[in-house]
C-alpha positions in Angstrom: 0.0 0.0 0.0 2.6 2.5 1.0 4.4 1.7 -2.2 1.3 2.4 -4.0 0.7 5.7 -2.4 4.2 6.5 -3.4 3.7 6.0 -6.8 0.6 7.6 -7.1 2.2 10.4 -5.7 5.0 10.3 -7.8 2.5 10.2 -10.7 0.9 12.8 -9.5 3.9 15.3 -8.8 5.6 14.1 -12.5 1.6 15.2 -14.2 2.2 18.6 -12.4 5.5 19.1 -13.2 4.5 18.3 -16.9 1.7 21.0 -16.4 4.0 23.8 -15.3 6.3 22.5 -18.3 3.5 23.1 -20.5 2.9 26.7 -18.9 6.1 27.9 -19.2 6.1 26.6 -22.9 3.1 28.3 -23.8 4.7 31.3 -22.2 7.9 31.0 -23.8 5.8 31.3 -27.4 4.2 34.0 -25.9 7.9 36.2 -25.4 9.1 35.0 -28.6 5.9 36.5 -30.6 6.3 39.5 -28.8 10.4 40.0 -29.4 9.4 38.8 -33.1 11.5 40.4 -35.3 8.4 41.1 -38.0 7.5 43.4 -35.3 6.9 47.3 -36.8 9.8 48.6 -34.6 7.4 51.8 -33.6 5.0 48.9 -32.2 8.0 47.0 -30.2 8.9 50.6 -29.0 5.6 51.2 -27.1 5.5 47.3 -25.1 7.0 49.9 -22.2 3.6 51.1 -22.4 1.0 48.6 -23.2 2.7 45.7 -21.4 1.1 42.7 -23.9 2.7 39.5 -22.0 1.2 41.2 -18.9 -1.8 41.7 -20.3 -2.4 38.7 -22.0 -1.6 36.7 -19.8 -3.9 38.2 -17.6 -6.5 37.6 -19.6 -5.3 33.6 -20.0 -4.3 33.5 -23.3 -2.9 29.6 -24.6 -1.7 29.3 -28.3 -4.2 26.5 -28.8 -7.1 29.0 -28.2 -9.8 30.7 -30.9 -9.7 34.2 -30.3 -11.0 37.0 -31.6 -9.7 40.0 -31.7 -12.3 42.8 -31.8 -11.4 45.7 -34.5 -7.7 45.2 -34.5 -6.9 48.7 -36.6 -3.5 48.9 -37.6 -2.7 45.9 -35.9 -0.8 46.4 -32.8 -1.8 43.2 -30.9 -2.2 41.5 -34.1 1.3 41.2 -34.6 1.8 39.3 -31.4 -1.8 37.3 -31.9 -1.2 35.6 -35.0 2.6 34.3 -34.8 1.3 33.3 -31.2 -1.8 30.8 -32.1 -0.9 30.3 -35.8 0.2 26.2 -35.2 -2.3 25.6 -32.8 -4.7 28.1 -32.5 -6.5 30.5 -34.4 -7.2 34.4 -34.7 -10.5 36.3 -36.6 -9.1 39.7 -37.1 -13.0 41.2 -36.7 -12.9 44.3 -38.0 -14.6 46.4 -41.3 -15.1 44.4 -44.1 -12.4 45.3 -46.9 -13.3 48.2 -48.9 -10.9 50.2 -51.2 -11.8 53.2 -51.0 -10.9 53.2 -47.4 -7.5 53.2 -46.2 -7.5 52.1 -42.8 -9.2 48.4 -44.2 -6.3 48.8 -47.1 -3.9 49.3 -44.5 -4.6 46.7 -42.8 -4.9 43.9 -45.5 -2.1 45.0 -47.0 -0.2 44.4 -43.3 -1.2 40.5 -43.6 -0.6 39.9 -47.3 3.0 41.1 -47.1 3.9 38.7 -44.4 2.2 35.3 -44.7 4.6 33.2 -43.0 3.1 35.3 -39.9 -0.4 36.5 -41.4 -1.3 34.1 -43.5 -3.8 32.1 -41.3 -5.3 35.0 -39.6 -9.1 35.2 -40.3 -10.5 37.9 -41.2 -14.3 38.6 -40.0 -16.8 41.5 -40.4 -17.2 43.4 -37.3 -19.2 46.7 -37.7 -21.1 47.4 -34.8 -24.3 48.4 -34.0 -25.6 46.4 -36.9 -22.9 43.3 -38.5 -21.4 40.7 -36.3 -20.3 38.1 -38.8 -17.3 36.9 -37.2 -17.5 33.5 -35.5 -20.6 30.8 -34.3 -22.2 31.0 -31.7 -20.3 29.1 -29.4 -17.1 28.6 -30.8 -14.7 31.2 -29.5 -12.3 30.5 -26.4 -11.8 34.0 -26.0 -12.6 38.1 -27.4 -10.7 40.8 -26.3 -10.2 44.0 -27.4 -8.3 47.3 -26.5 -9.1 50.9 -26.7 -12.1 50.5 -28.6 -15.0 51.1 -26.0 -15.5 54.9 -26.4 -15.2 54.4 -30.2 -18.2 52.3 -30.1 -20.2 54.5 -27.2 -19.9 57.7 -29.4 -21.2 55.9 -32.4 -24.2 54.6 -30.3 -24.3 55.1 -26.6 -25.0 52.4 -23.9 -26.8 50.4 -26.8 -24.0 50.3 -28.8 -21.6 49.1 -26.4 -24.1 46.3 -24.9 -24.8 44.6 -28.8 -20.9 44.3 -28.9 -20.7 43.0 -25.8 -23.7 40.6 -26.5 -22.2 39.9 -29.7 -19.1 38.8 -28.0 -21.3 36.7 -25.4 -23.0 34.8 -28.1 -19.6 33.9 -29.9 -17.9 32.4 -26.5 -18.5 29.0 -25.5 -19.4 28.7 -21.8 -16.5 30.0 -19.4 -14.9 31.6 -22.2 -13.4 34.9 -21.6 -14.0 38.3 -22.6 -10.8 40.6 -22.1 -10.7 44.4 -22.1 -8.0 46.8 -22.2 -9.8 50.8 -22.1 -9.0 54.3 -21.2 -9.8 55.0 -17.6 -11.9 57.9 -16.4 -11.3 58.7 -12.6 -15.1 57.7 -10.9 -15.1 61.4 -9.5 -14.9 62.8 -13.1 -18.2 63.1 -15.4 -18.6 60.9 -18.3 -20.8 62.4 -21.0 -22.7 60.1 -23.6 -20.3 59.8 -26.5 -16.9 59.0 -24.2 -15.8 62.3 -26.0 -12.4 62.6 -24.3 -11.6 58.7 -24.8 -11.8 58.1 -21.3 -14.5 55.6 -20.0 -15.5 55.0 -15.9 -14.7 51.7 -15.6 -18.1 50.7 -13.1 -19.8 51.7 -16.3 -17.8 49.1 -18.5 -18.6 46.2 -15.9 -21.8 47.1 -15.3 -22.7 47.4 -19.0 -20.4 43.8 -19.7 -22.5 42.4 -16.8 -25.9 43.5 -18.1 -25.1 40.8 -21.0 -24.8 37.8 -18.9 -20.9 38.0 -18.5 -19.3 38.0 -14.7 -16.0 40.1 -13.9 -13.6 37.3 -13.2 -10.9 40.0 -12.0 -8.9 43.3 -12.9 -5.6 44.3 -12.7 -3.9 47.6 -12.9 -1.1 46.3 -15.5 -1.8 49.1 -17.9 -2.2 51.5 -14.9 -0.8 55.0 -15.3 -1.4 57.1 -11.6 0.2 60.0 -13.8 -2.8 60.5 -16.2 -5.4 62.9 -14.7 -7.2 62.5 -17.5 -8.3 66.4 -18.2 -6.7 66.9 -20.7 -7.2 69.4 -23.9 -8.4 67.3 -26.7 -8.9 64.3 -24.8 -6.9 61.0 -24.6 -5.6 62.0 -27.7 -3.3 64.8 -26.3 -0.8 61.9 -25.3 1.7 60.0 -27.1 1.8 58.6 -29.4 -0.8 60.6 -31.5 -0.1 63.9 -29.1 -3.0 65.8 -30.7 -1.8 69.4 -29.2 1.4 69.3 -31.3 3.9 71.2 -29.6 1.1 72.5 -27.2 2.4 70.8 -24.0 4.2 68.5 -25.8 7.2 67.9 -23.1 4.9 67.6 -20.3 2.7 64.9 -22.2 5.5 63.0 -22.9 6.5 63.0 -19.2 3.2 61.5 -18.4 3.3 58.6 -20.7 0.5 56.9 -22.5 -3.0 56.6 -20.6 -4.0 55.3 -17.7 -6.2 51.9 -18.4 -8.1 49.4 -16.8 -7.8 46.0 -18.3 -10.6 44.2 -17.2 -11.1 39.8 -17.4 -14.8 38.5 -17.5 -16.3 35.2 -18.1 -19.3 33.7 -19.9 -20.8 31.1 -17.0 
């Protein structure tokens, strides 16, 4: 008996050293997407800021997830998404279907054409809220997340806007899938107006609009924290780098804040 206890516990102790293996594997791909070399070196050159193996692993990410990536734009964290989960996994780049006539959906194709050896099994999916969702099934996504997009969607419709991309993303996660969420914080204290015109967003607002979906806040972290950003701004979020709307308005003392303060938010579809 007491060598079968032994054994068992051996067992047991070799299955979780295989499991912490496996972790620091999966983490290991997770550093090498990011130091990548097909980086854009202006991209690599803000990680300071927006702290993505922080952040995503936060948020759980495992390269043999489906993920969606809610309106990527240039591709910041697409860069690190699709070397990440391209041999196991699998990324929809949900986003405005292509059109020619507008650059920012040129831009963007043109980014994953040029490199397939990293690109070439993203997904693209049509993703223009309030009205198309064609992305993923219902029930086939491991994870959505999304960065700095919130306000972009409240200006264009308000609390209704925000809640059909947040059910959208409900629908598409199987059950205990994850929603993650990187935004601009608004200090509570500080009036938020209907259209999230500065950029900034309270963060109550963004759980309590994510839980009036169905999902539960799992947890939240300060990673992308910035206790330098007051948020009052002229011209908004925007007045810090990297688009520093003010041009040479300020500019110094922008620069010494640093991008924006941010919540980064986890929930779960029960």
């Amino acid at each position: 008996m007491k060598r079968f206890i032994l054994a068992a516990g051996l067992l047991a102790g070799g299955l979780a050293g295989l499991a912490q293996a496996a972790d620091k594997a999966d983490d290991a791909q997770l550093r090498a997407a990011i130091a990548g070399s097909h980086r854009s070196s202006n991209n690599a050159a803000r990680d300071q800021w927006r702290h993505p193996y922080e952040t995503l692993t936060f948020f759980g990410i495992k390269p043999n997830m489906t993920v969606v990536e809610l309106t990527p734009g240039g591709g910041w964290y697409t860069e690190i998404l699709a070397p990440y989960l391209r041999d196991n996994g699998k990324l929809i780049a949900a986003g405005a279907a292509f059109d020619p006539a507008k650059r920012s959906t040129v831009a963007f194709k043109q980014k994953l054409d040029a490199n397939p050896a990293v690109f070439g099994k993203v997904v693209q999916g049509v993703f223009e809220p309030p009205s198309t969702y064609n992305f993923a099934a219902p029930g086939s996504v491991d994870m959505v997340v999304t960065f700095r997009n919130l306000h972009n969607w409240i200006e264009g419709g308000g609390d209704e806007a925000l809640k059909s991309v947040f059910k959208a993303a409900y629908t598409s996660l199987k059950p205990g899938g994850v929603l993650g969420i990187e935004e601009h914080r608004l200090p509570e204290a500080m009036p938020q107006d209907a259209k999230a015109s500065s950029g900034y967003v309270h963060e109550s607002y963004v759980i309590k609009m994510a839980e009036s979906v169905g999902f539960k806040l799992a947890a939240k972290s300060d990673i992308n924290a910035n206790p330098k950003d007051k948020a009052d701004h002229k011209g908004g979020v925007w007045a810090l780098p990297p688009t520093l709307t003010n041009r040479d308005q300020d500019r110094d003392k922008y620069r010494a804040i640093g991008e924006s303060d941010r919540m980064t938010l986890k929930f779960v579809k029960p």
